[in-house]
C-alpha positions as semicolon CSV with decimal commas, in nm:
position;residue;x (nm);y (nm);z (nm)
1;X;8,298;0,022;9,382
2;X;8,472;0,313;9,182
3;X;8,541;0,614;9,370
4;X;8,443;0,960;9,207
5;X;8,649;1,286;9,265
6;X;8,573;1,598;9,163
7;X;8,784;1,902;9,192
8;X;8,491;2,108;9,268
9;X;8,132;2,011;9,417
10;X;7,864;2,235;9,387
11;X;7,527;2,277;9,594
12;X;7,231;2,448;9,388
13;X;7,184;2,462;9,020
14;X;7,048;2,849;9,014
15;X;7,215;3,119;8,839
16;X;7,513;3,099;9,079
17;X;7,602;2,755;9,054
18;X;7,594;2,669;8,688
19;X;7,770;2,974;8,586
20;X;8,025;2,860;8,832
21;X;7,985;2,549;8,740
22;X;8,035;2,657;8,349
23;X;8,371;2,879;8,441
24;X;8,520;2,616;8,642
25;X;8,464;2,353;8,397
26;X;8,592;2,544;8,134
27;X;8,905;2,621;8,296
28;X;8,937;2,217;8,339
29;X;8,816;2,159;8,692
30;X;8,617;1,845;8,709
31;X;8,304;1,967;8,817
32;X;8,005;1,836;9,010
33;X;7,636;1,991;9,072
34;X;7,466;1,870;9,301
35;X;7,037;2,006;9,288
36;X;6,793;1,905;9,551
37;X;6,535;1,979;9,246
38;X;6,393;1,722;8,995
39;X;6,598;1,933;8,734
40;X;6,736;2,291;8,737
41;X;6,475;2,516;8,804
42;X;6,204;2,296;8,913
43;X;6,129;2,460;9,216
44;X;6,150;2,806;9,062
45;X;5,845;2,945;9,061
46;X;5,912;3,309;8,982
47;X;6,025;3,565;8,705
48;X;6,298;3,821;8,696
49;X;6,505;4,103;8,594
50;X;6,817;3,968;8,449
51;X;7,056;4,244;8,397
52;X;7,243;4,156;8,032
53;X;7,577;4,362;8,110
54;X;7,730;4,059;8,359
55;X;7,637;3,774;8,170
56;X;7,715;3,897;7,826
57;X;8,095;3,874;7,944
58;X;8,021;3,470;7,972
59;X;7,800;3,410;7,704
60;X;7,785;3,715;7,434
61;X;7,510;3,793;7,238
62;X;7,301;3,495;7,482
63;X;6,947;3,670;7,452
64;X;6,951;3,523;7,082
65;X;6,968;3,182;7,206
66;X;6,871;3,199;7,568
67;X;6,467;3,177;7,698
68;X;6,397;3,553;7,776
69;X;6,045;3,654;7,782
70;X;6,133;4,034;7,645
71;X;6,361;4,331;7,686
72;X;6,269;4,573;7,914
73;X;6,302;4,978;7,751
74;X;6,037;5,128;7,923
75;X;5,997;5,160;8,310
76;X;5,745;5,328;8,583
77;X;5,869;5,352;8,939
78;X;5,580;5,373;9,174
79;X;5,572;5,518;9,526
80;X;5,319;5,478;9,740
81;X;5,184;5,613;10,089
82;X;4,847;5,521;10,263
83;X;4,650;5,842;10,038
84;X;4,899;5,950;9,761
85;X;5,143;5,845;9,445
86;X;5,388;5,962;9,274
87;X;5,522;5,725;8,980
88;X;5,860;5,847;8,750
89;X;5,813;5,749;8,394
90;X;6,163;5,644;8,230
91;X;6,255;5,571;7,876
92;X;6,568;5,561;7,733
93;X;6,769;5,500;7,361
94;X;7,030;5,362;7,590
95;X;6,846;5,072;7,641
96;X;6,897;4,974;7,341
97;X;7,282;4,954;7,405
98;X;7,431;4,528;7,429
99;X;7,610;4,661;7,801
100;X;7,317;4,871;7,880
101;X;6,980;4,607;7,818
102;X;6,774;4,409;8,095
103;X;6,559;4,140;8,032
104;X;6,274;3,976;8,211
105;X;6,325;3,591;8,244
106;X;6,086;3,296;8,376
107;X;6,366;3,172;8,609
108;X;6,266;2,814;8,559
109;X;6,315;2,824;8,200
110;X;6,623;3,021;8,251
111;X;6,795;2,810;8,492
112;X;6,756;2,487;8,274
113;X;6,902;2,646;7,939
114;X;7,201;2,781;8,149
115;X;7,250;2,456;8,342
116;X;7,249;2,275;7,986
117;X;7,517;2,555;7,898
118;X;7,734;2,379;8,219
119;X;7,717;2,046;8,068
Protein backbone atom coordinates (compact mmCIF):
# COMPACT_ATOMS: atom_id res chain seq x y z
CA UNK A 1 0.00 0.00 0.00
CA UNK A 2 1.54 3.48 -1.04
CA UNK A 3 1.14 6.14 1.37
CA UNK A 4 -0.11 9.65 0.06
CA UNK A 5 1.06 13.03 1.62
CA UNK A 6 -0.06 16.11 0.89
CA UNK A 7 1.27 19.34 2.16
CA UNK A 8 -2.11 20.73 2.41
CA UNK A 9 -5.68 18.94 2.74
CA UNK A 10 -8.61 20.73 2.08
CA UNK A 11 -12.38 20.21 3.23
CA UNK A 12 -15.07 21.78 0.72
CA UNK A 13 -14.69 22.54 -2.89
CA UNK A 14 -16.75 26.08 -2.75
CA UNK A 15 -15.30 29.30 -3.59
CA UNK A 16 -12.99 29.12 -0.55
CA UNK A 17 -11.39 25.98 -1.05
CA UNK A 18 -10.44 25.83 -4.68
CA UNK A 19 -9.15 29.26 -4.76
CA UNK A 20 -7.05 28.10 -1.90
CA UNK A 21 -6.60 25.19 -3.33
CA UNK A 22 -5.44 27.06 -6.77
CA UNK A 23 -2.90 29.58 -4.70
CA UNK A 24 -1.41 26.88 -2.76
CA UNK A 25 -0.85 24.71 -5.63
CA UNK A 26 0.59 27.26 -7.53
CA UNK A 27 3.04 28.21 -5.05
CA UNK A 28 4.06 24.26 -5.13
CA UNK A 29 2.21 22.83 -2.16
CA UNK A 30 0.91 19.44 -2.98
CA UNK A 31 -2.56 19.92 -2.59
CA UNK A 32 -5.60 17.81 -1.72
CA UNK A 33 -9.56 18.60 -1.88
CA UNK A 34 -11.46 16.72 -0.32
CA UNK A 35 -15.79 17.38 -1.37
CA UNK A 36 -18.52 15.52 0.35
CA UNK A 37 -20.41 16.40 -3.13
CA UNK A 38 -20.67 14.16 -6.26
CA UNK A 39 -18.53 17.02 -7.92
CA UNK A 40 -17.95 20.70 -7.01
CA UNK A 41 -21.05 22.34 -6.73
CA UNK A 42 -23.43 19.57 -6.73
CA UNK A 43 -25.18 20.47 -3.79
CA UNK A 44 -25.32 24.14 -4.72
CA UNK A 45 -28.50 25.01 -5.33
CA UNK A 46 -28.42 28.79 -5.38
CA UNK A 47 -27.22 31.97 -7.37
CA UNK A 48 -25.12 34.91 -6.36
CA UNK A 49 -23.48 38.17 -6.39
CA UNK A 50 -19.90 37.63 -7.15
CA UNK A 51 -18.07 40.78 -6.62
CA UNK A 52 -15.26 40.92 -9.73
CA UNK A 53 -12.68 43.30 -7.82
CA UNK A 54 -11.20 40.14 -5.47
CA UNK A 55 -11.07 37.58 -7.94
CA UNK A 56 -9.77 39.56 -10.84
CA UNK A 57 -6.38 39.71 -8.74
CA UNK A 58 -6.34 35.62 -9.24
CA UNK A 59 -7.70 35.20 -12.47
CA UNK A 60 -7.83 38.64 -14.65
CA UNK A 61 -10.15 39.33 -17.14
CA UNK A 62 -12.10 35.65 -15.78
CA UNK A 63 -15.75 36.83 -16.75
CA UNK A 64 -14.56 36.12 -20.48
CA UNK A 65 -14.00 32.61 -19.74
CA UNK A 66 -15.80 31.93 -16.51
CA UNK A 67 -19.89 30.83 -16.37
CA UNK A 68 -21.50 34.21 -15.26
CA UNK A 69 -25.07 34.61 -15.99
CA UNK A 70 -24.68 38.70 -16.52
CA UNK A 71 -23.21 41.86 -15.10
CA UNK A 72 -25.10 43.62 -12.83
CA UNK A 73 -25.23 47.91 -13.72
CA UNK A 74 -28.45 48.61 -12.55
CA UNK A 75 -29.79 48.13 -8.93
CA UNK A 76 -33.16 48.84 -6.74
CA UNK A 77 -32.85 48.59 -2.98
CA UNK A 78 -36.19 47.89 -1.47
CA UNK A 79 -37.38 48.62 2.08
CA UNK A 80 -40.20 47.42 3.39
CA UNK A 81 -42.57 47.85 6.56
CA UNK A 82 -46.00 46.09 7.21
CA UNK A 83 -48.00 49.32 5.00
CA UNK A 84 -45.20 51.29 3.16
CA UNK A 85 -41.93 51.26 0.65
CA UNK A 86 -39.44 53.11 -0.17
CA UNK A 87 -37.01 51.57 -2.97
CA UNK A 88 -33.51 53.73 -4.10
CA UNK A 89 -32.93 53.39 -7.76
CA UNK A 90 -29.01 53.24 -8.56
CA UNK A 91 -27.16 53.35 -11.80
CA UNK A 92 -23.84 54.02 -12.36
CA UNK A 93 -20.94 54.45 -15.46
CA UNK A 94 -18.71 53.10 -12.79
CA UNK A 95 -19.99 49.90 -13.20
CA UNK A 96 -18.61 49.60 -16.07
CA UNK A 97 -15.05 49.90 -14.47
CA UNK A 98 -12.83 45.96 -14.46
CA UNK A 99 -12.25 46.83 -10.26
CA UNK A 100 -15.65 48.25 -9.97
CA UNK A 101 -18.18 45.28 -11.82
CA UNK A 102 -20.38 42.50 -10.01
CA UNK A 103 -21.74 39.67 -11.56
CA UNK A 104 -24.54 37.29 -10.83
CA UNK A 105 -23.35 33.58 -10.93
CA UNK A 106 -25.33 30.09 -10.73
CA UNK A 107 -22.96 28.90 -7.95
CA UNK A 108 -23.08 25.36 -9.19
CA UNK A 109 -21.79 26.21 -12.48
CA UNK A 110 -19.37 28.52 -10.90
CA UNK A 111 -17.87 26.29 -8.45
CA UNK A 112 -17.08 23.51 -11.10
CA UNK A 113 -15.24 25.92 -13.68
CA UNK A 114 -13.16 27.30 -10.70
CA UNK A 115 -12.48 23.87 -9.19
CA UNK A 116 -11.30 22.79 -12.85
CA UNK A 117 -9.11 26.10 -12.59
CA UNK A 118 -7.43 24.13 -9.20
CA UNK A 119 -6.57 21.16 -11.17
Amino acid sequence: MSEDKFDVIIVGAGLAGCISAYLLAKAGLETLVIERGNFPGSKNVTGGRLYAHSIEKIFPDFAEEAPVERCIVHEKVSFMDGSSSVTLDYASPEAEDPGSRSYAVLRSKFDQWLAEKAE
